[in-house]
Backbone as a ProteinNet text record, in pm:
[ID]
protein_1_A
[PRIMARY]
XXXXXXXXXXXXXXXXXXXXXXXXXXXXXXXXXXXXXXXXXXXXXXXXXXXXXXXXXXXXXXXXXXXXXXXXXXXXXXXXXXXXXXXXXXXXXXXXXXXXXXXXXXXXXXXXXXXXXXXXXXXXXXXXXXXXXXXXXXXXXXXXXXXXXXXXXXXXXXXXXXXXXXXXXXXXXXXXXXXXXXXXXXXXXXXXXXXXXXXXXXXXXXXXXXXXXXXXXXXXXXXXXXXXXXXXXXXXXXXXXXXXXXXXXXXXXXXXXXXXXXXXXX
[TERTIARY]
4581	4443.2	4440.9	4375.7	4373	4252.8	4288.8	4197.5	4017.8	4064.8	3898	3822.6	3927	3852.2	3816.8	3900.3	3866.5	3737.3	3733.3	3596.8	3477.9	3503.1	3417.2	3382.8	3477.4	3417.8	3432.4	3444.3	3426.2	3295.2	3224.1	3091.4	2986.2	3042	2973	3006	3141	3242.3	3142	3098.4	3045.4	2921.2	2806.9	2694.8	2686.3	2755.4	2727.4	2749.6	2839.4	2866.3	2727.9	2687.6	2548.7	2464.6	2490.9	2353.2	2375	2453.4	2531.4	2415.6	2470.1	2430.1	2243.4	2240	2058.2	2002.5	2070.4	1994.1	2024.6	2107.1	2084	1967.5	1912.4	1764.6	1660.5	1621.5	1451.8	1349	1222.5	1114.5	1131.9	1237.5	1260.6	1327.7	1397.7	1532.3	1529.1	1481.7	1459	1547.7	1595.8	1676.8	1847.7	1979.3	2051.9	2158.4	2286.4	2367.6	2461.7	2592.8	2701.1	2743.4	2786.2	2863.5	2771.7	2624.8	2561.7	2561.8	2562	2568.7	2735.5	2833.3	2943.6	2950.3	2961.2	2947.4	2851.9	2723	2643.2	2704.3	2751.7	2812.7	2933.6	3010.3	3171.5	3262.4	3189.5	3287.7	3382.9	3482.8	3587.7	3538.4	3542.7	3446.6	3486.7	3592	3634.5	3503.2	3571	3436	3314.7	3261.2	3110.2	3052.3	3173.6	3074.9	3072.1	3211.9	3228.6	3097.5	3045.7	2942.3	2819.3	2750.4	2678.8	2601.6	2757.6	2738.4	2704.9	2749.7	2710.5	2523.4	2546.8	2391.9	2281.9	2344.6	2261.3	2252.9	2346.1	2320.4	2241.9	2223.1	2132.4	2056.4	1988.7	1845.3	1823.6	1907.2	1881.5	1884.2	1945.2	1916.2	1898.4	1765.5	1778.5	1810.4	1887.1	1949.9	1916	1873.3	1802.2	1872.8	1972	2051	2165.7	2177.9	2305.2	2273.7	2123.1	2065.7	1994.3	2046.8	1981.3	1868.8	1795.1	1697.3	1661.4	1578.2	1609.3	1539.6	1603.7	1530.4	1396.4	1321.9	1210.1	1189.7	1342.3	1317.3	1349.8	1435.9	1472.2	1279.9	1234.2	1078.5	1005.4	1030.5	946.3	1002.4	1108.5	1133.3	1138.7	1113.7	1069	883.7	829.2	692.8	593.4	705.3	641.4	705.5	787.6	828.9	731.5	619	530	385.8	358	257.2	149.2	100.5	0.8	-35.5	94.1	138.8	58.4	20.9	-44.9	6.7	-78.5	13.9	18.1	-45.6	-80.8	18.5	74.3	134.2	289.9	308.7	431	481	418.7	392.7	393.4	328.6	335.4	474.6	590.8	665.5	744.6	677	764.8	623.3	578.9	463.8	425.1	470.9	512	665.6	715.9	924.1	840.5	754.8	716.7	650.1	542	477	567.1	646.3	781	867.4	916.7	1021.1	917.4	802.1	760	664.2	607	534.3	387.1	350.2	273.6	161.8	28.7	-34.1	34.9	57	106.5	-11.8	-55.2	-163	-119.8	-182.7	-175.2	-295.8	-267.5	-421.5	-391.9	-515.5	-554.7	-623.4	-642.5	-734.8	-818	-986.3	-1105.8	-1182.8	-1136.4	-1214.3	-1116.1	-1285	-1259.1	-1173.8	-1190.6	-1151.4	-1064.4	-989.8	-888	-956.4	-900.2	-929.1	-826.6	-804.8	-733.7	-721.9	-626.7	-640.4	-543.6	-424	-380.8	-305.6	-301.3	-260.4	-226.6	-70.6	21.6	-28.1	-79.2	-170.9	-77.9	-121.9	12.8	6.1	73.7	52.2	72.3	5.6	-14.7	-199.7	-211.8	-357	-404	-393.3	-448.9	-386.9	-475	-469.2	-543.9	-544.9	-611.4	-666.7	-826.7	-914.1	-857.7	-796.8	-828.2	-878.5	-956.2	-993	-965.1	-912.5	-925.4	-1065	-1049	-1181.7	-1255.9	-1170.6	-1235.5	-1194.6	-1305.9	-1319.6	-1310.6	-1178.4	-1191.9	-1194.5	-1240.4	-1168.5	-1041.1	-1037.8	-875.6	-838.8	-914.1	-890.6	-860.7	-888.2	-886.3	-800	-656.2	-533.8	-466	-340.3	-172	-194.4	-277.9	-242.9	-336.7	-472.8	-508.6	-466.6	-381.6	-267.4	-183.5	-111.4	-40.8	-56.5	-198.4	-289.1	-283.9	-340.6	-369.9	-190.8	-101.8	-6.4	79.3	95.2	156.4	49.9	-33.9	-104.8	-239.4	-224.3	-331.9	-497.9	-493.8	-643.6	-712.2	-617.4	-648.7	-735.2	-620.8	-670	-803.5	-794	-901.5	-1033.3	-1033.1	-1152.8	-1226.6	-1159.5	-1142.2	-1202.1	-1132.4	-1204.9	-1331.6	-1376.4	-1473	-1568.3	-1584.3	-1650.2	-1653.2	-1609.4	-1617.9	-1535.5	-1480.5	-1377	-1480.1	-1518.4	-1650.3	-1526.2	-1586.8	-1532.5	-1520.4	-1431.6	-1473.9	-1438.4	-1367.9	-1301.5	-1267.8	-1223.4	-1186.6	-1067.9	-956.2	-846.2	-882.3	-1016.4	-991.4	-966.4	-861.2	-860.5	-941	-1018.3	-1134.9	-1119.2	-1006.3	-968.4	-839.9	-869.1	-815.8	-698.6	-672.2	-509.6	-437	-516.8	-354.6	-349.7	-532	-477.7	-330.4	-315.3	-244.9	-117.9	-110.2	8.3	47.2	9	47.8	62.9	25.9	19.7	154.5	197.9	315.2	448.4	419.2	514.5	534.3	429.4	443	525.7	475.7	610.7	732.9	774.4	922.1	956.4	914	941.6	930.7	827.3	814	713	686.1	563.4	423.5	350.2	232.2	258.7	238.8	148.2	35.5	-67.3	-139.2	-202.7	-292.2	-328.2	-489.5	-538.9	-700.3	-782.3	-737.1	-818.3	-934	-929.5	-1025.8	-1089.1	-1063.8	-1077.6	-1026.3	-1057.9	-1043.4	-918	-793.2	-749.8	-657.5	-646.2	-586	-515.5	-345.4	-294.7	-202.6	-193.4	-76.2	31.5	94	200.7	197.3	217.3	206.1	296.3	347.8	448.8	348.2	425.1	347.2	478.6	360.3	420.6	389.6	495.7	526	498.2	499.9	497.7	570.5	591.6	778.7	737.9	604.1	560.9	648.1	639.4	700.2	531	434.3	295.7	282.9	208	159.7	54.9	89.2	-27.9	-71.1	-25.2	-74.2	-18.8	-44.7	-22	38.6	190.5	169.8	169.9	140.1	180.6	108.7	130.6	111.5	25.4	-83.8	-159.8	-197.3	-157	-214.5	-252.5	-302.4	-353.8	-226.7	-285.4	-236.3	-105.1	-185.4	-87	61.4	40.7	172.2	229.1	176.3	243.5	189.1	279.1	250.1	359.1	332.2	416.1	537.9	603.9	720.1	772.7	715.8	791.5	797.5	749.6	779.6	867.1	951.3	1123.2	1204.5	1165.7	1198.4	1149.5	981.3	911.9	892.9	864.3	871	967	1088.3	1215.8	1173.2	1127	1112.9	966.7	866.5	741	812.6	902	930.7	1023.2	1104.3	1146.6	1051.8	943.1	884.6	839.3	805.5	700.4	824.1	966.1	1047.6	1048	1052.8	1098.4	955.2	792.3	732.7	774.8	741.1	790.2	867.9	1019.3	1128.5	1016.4	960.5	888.5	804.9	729.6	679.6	734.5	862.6	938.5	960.4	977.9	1000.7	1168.2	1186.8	1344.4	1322.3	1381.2	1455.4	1477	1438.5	1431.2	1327.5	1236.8	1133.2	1056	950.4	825.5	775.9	647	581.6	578.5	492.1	438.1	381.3	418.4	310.9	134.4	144.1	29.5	-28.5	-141.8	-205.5	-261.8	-179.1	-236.5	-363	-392.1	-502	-674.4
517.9	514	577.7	511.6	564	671.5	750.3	853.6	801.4	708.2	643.7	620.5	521.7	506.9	638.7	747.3	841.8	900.1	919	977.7	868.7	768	699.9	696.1	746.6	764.9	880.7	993.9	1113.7	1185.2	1167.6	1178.7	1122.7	1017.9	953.5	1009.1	1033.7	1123.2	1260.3	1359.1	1466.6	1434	1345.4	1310.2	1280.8	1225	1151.8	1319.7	1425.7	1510.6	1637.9	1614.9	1689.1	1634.2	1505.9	1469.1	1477.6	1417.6	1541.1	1704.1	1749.9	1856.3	1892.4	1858.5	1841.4	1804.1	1656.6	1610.1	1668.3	1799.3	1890.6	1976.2	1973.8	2066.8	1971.4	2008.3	1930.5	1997.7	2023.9	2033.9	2089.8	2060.9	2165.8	2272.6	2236.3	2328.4	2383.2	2446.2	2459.8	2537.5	2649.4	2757.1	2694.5	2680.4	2729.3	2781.9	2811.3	2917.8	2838.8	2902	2820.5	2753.7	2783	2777.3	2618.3	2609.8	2530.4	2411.6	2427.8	2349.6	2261.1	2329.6	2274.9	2191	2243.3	2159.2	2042.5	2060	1953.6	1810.5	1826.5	1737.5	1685.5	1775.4	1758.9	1779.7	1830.4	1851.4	1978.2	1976	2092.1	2198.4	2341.5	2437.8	2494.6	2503.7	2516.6	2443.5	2312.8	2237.3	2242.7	2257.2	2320.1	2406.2	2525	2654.7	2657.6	2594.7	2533.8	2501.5	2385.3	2281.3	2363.2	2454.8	2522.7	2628	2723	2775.3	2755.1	2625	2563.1	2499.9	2433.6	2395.6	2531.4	2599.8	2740.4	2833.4	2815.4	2874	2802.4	2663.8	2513.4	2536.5	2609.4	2649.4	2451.4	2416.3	2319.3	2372.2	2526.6	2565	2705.1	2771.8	2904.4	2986.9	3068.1	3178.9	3278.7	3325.7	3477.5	3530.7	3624.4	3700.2	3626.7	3547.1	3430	3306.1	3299.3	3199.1	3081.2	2962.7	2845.5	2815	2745.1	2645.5	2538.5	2456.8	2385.7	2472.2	2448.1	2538.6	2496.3	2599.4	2553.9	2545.5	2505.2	2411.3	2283.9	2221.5	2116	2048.2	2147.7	2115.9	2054.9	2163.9	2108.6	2022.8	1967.3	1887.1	1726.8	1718.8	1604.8	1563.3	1657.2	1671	1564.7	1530.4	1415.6	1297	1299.3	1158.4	1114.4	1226.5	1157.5	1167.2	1206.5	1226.4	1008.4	1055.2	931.4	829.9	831.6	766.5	847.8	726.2	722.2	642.4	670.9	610.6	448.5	392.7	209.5	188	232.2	214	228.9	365	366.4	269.4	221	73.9	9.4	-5.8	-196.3	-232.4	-211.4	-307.5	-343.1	-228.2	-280.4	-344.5	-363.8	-474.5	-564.9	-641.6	-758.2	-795.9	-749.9	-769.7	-823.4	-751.2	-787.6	-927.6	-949	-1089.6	-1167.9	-1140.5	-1202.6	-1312.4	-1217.7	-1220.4	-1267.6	-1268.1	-1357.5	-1431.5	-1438.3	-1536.1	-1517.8	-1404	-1374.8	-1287.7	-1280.9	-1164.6	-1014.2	-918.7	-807.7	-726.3	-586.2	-552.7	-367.8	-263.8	-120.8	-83.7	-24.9	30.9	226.8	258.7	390.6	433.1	579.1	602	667.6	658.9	771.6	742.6	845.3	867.9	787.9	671.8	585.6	449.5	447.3	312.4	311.7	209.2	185.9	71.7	126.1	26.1	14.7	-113.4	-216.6	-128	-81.7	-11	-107.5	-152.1	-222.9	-390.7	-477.7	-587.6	-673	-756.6	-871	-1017.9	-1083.9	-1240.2	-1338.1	-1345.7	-1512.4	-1657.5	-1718.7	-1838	-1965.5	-1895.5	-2041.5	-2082.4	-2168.9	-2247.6	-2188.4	-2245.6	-2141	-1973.5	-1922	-1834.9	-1724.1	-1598.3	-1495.2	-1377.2	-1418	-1284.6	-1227.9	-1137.3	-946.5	-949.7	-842.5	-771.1	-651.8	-572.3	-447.6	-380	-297.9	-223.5	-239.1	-366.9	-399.1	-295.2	-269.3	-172.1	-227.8	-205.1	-262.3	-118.4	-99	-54.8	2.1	79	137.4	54.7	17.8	-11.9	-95.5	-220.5	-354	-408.9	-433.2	-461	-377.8	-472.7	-365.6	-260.7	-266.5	-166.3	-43.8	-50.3	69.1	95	-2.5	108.1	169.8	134.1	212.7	366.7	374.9	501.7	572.2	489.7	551.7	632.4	541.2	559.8	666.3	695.2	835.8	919.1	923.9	1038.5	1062.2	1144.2	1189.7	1232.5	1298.4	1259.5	1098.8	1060.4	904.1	856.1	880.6	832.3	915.2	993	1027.6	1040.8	1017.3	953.2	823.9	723	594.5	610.3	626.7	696.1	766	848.4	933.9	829.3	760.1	630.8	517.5	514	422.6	259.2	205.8	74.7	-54.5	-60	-228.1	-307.8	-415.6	-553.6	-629.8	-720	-790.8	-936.2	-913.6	-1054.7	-1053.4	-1139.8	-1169.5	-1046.3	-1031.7	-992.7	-836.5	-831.9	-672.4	-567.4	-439.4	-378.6	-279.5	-250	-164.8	-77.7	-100.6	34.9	86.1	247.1	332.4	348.7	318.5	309.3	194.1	94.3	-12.8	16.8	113.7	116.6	243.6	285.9	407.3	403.8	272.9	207.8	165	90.8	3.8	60.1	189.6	326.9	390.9	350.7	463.5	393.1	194.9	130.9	86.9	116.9	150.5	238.8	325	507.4	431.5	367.1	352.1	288.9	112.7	0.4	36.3	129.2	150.3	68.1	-58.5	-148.1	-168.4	-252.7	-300.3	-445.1	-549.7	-672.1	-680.9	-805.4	-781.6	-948.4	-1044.2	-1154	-1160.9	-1208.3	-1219.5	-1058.2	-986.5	-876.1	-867.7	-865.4	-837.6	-977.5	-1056.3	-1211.2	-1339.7	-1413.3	-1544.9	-1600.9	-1657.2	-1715.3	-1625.9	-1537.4	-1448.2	-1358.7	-1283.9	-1206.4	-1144.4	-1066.2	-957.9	-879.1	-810.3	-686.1	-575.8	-472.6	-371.4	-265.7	-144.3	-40.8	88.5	207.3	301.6	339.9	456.1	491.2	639	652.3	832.8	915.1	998.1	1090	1215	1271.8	1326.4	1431.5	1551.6	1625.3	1538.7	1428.7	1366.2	1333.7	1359	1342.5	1180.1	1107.6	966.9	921.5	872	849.1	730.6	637	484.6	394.9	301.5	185.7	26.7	-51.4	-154.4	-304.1	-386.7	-490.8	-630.8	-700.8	-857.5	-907.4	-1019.8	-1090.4	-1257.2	-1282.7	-1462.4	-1518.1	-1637.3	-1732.6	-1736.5	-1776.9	-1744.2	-1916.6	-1997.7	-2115.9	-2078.1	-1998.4	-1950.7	-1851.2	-1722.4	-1609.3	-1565.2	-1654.4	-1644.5	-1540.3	-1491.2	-1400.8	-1419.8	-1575.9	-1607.6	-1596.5	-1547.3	-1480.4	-1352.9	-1276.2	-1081.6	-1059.7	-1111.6	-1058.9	-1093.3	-1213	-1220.3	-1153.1	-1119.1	-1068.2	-923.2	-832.8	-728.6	-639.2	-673.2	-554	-543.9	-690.9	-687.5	-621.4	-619.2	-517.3	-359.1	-356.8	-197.5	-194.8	-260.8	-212.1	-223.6	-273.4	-244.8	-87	-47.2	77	205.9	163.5	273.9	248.4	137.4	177.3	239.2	151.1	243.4	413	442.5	586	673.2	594.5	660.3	649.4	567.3	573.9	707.2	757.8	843.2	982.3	996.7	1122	1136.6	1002.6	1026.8	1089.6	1137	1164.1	1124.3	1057.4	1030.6	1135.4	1238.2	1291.8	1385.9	1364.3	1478.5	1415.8	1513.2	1406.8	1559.8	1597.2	1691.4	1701.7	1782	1804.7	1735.4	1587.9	1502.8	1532.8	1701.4	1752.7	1665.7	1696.6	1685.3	1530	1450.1	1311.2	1277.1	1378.4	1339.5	1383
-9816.8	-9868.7	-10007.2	-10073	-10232.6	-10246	-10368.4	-10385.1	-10362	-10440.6	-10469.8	-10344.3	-10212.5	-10104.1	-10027.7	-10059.6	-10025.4	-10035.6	-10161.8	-10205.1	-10204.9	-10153.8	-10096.1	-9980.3	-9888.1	-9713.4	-9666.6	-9769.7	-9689.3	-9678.1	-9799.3	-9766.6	-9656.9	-9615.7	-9530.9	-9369.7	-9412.1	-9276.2	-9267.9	-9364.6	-9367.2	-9330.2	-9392.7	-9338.8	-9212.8	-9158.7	-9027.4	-8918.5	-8966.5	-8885.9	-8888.4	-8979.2	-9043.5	-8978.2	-8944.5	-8904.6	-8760	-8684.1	-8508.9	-8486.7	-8607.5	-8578.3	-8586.8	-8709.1	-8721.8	-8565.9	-8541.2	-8384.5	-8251.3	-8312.4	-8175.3	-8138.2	-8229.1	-8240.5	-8160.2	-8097.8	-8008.8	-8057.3	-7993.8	-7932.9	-7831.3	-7738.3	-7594.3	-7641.6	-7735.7	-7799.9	-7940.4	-7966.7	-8100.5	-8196	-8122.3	-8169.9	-8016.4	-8140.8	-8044.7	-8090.6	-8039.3	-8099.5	-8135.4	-8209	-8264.5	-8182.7	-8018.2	-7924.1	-7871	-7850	-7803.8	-7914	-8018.3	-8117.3	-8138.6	-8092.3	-8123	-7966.5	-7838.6	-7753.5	-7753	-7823.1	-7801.8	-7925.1	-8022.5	-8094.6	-8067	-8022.3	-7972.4	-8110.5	-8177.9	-8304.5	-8316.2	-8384.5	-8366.9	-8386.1	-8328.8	-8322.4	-8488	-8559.5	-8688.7	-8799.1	-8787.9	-8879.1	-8823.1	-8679.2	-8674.6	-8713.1	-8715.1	-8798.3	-8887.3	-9033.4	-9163.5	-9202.5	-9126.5	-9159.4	-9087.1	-9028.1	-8981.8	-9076.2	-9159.7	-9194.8	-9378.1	-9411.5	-9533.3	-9516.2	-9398.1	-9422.2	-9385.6	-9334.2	-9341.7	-9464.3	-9560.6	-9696.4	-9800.3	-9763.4	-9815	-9844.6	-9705.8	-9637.6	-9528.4	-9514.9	-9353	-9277.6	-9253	-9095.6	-9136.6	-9040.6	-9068.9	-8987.2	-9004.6	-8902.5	-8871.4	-8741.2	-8661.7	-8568.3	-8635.9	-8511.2	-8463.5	-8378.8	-8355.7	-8330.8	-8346.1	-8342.5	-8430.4	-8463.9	-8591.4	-8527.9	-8607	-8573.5	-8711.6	-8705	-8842.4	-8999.5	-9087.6	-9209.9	-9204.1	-9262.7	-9345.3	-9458	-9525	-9678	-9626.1	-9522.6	-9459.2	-9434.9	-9355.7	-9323.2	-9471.1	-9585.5	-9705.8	-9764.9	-9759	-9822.5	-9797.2	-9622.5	-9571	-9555.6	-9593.1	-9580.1	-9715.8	-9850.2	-9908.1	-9842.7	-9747.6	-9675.4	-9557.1	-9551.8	-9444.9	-9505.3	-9670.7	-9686.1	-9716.1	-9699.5	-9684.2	-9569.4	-9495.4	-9350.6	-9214.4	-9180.7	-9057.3	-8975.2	-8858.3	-8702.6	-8736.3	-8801.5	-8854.2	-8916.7	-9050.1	-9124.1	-9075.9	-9015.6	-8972.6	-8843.1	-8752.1	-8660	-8735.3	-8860.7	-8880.6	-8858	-8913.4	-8909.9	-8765.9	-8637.9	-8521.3	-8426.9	-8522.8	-8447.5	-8480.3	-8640.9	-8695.6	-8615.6	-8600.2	-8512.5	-8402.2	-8317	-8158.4	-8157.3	-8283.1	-8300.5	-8348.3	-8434.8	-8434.2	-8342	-8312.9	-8154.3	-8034	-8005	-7891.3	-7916.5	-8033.6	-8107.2	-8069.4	-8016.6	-7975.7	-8051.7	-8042.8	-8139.7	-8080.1	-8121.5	-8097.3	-8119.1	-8096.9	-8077.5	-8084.1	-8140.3	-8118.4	-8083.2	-7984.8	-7900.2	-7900.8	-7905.1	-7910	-7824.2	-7756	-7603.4	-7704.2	-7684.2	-7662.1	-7542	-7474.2	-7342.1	-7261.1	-7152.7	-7086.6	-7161.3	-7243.5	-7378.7	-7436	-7453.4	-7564.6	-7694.5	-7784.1	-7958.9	-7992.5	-8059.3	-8120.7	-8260.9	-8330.4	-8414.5	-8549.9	-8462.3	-8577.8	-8520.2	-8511	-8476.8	-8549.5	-8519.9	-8612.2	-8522.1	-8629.2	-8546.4	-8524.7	-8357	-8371.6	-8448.1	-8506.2	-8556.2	-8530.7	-8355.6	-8275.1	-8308.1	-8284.6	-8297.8	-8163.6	-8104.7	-7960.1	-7952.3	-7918.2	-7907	-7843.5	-7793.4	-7763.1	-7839.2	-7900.4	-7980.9	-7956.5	-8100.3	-8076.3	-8237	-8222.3	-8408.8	-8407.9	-8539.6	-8518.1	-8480.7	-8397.9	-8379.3	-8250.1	-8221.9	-8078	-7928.9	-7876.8	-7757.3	-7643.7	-7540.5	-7401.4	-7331.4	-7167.6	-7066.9	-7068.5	-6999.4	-6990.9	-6831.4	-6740.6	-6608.3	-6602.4	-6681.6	-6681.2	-6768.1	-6763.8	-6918	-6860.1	-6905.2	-6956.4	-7028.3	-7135	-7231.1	-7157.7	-7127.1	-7067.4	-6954.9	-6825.3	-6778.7	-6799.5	-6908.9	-6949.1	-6998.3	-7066.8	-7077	-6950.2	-6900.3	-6751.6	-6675.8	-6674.5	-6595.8	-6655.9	-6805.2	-6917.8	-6926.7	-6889.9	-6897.9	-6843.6	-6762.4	-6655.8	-6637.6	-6809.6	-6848.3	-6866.9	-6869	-6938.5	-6803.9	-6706.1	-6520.6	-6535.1	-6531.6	-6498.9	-6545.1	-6697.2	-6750.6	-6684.9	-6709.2	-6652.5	-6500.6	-6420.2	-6271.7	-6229.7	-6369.1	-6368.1	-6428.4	-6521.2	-6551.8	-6439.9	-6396.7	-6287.4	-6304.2	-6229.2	-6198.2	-6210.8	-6307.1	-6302.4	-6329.1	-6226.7	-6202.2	-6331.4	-6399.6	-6528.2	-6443.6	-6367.2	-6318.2	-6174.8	-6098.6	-5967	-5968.6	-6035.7	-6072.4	-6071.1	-6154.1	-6148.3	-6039.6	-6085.7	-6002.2	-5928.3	-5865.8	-5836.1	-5723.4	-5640.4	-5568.8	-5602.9	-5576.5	-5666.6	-5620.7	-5453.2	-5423.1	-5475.9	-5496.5	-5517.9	-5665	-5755.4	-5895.4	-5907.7	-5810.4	-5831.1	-5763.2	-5700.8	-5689.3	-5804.6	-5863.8	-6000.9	-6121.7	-6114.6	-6188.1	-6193.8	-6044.6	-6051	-6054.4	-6063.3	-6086.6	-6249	-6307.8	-6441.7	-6493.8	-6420.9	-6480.4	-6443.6	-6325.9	-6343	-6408.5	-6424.3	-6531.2	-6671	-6690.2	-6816.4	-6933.4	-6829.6	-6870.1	-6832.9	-6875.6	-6777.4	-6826.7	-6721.6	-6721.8	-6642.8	-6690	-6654.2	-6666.1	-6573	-6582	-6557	-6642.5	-6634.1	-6528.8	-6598.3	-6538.4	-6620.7	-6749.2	-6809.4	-6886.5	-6889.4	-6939.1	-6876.7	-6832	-6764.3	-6892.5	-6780.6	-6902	-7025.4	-6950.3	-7096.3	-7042.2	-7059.7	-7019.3	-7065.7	-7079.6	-7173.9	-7153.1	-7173.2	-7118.6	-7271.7	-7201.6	-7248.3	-7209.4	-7332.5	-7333.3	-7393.9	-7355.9	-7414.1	-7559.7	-7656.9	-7744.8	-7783.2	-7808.4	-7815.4	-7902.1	-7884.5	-8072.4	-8045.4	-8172.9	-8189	-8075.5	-8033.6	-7883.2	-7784.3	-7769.4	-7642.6	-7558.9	-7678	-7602.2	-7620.6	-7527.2	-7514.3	-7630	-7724.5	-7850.4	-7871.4	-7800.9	-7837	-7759.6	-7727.4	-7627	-7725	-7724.4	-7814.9	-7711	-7685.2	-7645.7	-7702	-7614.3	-7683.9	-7570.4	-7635.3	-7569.8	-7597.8	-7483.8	-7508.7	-7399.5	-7427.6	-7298	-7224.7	-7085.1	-6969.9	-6923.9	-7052.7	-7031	-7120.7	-7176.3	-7267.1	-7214.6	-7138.7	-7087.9	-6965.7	-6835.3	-6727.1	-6659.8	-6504.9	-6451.7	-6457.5	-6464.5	-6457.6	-6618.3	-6702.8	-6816	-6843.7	-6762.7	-6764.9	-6831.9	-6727.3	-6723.2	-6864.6	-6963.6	-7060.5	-7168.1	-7178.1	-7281.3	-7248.8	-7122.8	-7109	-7236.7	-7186.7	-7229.4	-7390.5	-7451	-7634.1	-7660.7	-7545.7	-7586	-7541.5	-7444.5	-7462	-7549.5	-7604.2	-7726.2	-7931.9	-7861.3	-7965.4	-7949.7	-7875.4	-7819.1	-7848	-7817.6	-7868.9	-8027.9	-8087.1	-8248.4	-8276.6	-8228.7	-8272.4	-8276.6	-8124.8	-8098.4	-8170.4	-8215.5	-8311.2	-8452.2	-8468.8	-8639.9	-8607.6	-8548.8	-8509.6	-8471.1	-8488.6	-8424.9	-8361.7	-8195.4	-8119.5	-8045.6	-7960.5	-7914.6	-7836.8	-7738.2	-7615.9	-7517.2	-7396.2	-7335.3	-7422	-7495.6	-7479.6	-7445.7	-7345.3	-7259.4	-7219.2	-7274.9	-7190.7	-7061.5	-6955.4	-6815.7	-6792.9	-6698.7	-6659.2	-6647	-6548.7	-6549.6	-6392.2	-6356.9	-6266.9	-6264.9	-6187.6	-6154.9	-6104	-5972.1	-5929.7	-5956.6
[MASK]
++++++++++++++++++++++++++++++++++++++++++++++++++++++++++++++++++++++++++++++++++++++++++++++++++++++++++++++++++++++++++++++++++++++++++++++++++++++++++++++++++++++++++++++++++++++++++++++++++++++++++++++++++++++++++++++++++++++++++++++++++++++++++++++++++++++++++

């Protein structure tokens, strides 16, 4: 290998090990020690403290006693990378991918209270199709997307419940055991579908979306007539609305095993 390729992939060799280490820090974990830091990367305990102790003189990590956590010049200096950005902006582009990829309108929903709003949505560019506008107010009881409210987080249920289960359709669900069956098969799948609960003719699936707490902040999925997205396509369109709902999530700060205290279901 020549000098040149050298100094062309060792930086990238050093970044990538910097960055190991940065993503050992959580939200659960905030502060940990050399010893926890080198096991959690798998890097040679030599170049972990090398590289530990350089990004700690940086100011990327600050040090208390035997313990790092991330700097707070690391903090100020990512703080114009989120100034102007909001939860819309940082979604748009994994909710144009979702209308994309199933050709479907894609849709970001928000909880107040009993209700979810349409806050930001990518339009399908089929001729038929299923209304949404931004701004528009449904139910949390009735839709994928307000089970999904309902099923990540426990105030949500229980707003919704405390408002009461009105019928919109034959479909709707209105007792509270099979809703709390379908509640708790949500938590495992990780989705909602859902067929004319709240509209004749119209049916959707839905994922939840995270924020870097590991708290539940928004709901994304897709909606169309019921001649285009029937039960016998779940299994294909599901997995690409929950992977919209993680890139949202990652645009948002999400990690992967942080998730607050479910808290009190009933």
């Amino acid at each position: 290998m020549s000098t040149n390729d050298k100094s062309g992939t060792a930086p990238l060799l050093v970044l990538h090990k910097i960055r190991q280490i940065l993503e050992c820090f959580t939200i659960e974990q905030p502060e940990l020690n050399l010893q926890q830091i080198t096991k959690a990367t798998g890097l040679p305990a030599s170049t972990c403290q090398r590289l530990v102790h350089n990004l700690t003189r940086e100011g990327f990590l600050d040090r208390t006693d035997d313990t790092y956590r991330i700097g707070l010049g690391l903090v100020r200096w990512a703080a114009p990378g989120t100034f102007g950005l909001d939860m819309v902006q940082l979604t748009r582009p994994a909710l144009q991918q979702l209308r994309d990829r199933t050709g479907e309108t894609a849709c970001l929903y928000v909880r107040d209270g009993a209700y979810r709003t349409v806050v930001s949505l990518a339009e399908t560019r089929h001729v038929v199709m299923r209304l949404f506008m931004i701004g528009m107010v449904m139910s949390l009881h009735a839709g994928s997307a307000g089970k999904v409210f309902m099923a990540f987080d426990p105030s949500a249920r229980r707003a919704a419940v405390s408002h009461g289960l009105t019928r919109h359709t034959a479909r709707t669900v209105v007792d509270i055991d099979v809703l709390d069956r379908q509640l708790e098969e949500i938590r495992r799948s990780g989705f909602s579908a859902s067929f004319e609960e709240r509209d004749l003719g119209a049916a959707s699936i839905s994922a939840p979306v995270f924020g870097s707490s590991g708290e539940l902040v928004a709901a994304v999925g897709i909606g169309a007539p019921t001649q285009r997205l029937t039960p016998a396509d779940v299994a294909q369109l599901a997995p690409l609305v929950v992977e919209a709902g993680e890139e949202a999530s990652r645009r948002l700060g999400y990690r992967p095993g942080i998730r607050p205290h479910a808290g009190n279901w009933s």
